[in-house]
C-alpha positions in Angstrom: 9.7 4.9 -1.3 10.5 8.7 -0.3 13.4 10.3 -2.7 16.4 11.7 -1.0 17.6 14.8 -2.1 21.5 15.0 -4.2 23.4 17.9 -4.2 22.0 18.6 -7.7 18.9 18.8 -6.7 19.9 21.9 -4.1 19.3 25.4 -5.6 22.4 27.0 -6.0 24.9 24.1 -5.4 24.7 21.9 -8.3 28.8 22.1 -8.1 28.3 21.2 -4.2 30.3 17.5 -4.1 29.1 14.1 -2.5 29.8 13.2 0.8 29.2 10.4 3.2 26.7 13.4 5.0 25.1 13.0 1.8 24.6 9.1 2.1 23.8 9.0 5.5 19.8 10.0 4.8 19.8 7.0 1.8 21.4 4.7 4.4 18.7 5.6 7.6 16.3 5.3 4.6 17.1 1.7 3.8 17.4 0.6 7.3 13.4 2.0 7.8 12.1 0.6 4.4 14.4 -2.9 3.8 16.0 -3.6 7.7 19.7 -2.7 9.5 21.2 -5.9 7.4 20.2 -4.3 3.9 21.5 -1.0 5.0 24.7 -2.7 6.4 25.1 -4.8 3.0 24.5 -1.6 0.9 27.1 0.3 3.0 29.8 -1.9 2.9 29.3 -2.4 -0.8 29.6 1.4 -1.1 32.5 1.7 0.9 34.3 -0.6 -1.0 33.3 0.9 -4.0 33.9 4.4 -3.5 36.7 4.3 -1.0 34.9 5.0 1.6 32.9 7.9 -0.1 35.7 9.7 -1.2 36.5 8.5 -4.9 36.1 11.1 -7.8 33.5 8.7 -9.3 30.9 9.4 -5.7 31.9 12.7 -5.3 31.1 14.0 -8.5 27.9 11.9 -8.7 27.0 10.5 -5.9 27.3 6.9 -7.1 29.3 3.9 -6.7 29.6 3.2 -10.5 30.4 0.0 -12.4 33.7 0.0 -13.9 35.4 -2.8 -15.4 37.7 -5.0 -14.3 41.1 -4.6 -15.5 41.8 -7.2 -18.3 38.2 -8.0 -18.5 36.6 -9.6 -21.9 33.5 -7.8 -23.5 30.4 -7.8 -22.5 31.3 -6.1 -19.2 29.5 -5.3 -16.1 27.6 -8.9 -16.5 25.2 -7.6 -19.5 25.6 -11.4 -21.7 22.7 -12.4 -23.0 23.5 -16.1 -22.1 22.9 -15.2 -18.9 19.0 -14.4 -19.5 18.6 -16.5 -22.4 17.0 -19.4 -20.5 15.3 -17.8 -18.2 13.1 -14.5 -19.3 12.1 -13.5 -15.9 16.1 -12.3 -15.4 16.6 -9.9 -18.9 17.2 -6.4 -18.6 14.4 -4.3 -19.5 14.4 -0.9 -20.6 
């Protein structure tokens, strides 16, 4: 897998922000190394997640983040160990 270059990565324009231009390179990326319906899955999820690229959260890091959802009980984000406990081959590493 080739990186793709983030505005932080850009001499002089670390304070540059996020932009879709930014996530069209990723995108073309995924559709050469995983197919057109991975890159179409990926984008929609990012759409939805970032408002179509223009939330604070995406343009200040590039990412679609992982908040939680309002009124949502701890442990957040899906991070239970009864959801690995049975099956090793699923935990978290790192």
């Amino acid at each position: 897998m080739t990186a793709v270059k983030t505005p932080g990565q850009t001499p002089g324009q670390s304070n540059r922000k996020f932009t879709l231009e930014d996530a069209t390179p990723a995108l073309r990326q995924i559709i050469n190394e995983y197919g057109r319906e991975m890159a179409e899955n990926v984008e929609k999820v990012y759409r939805w997640e970032t408002a179509h690229f223009k939330s604070s959260q995406f343009t200040n890091t590039g990412s679609a983040g992982m908040e939680a959802a309002l009124h949502s009980k701890a442990p957040n984000y899906g991070w239970n160990p009864a959801s690995w406990i049975n099956d090793i081959n699923s935990a978290p590493i790192g």
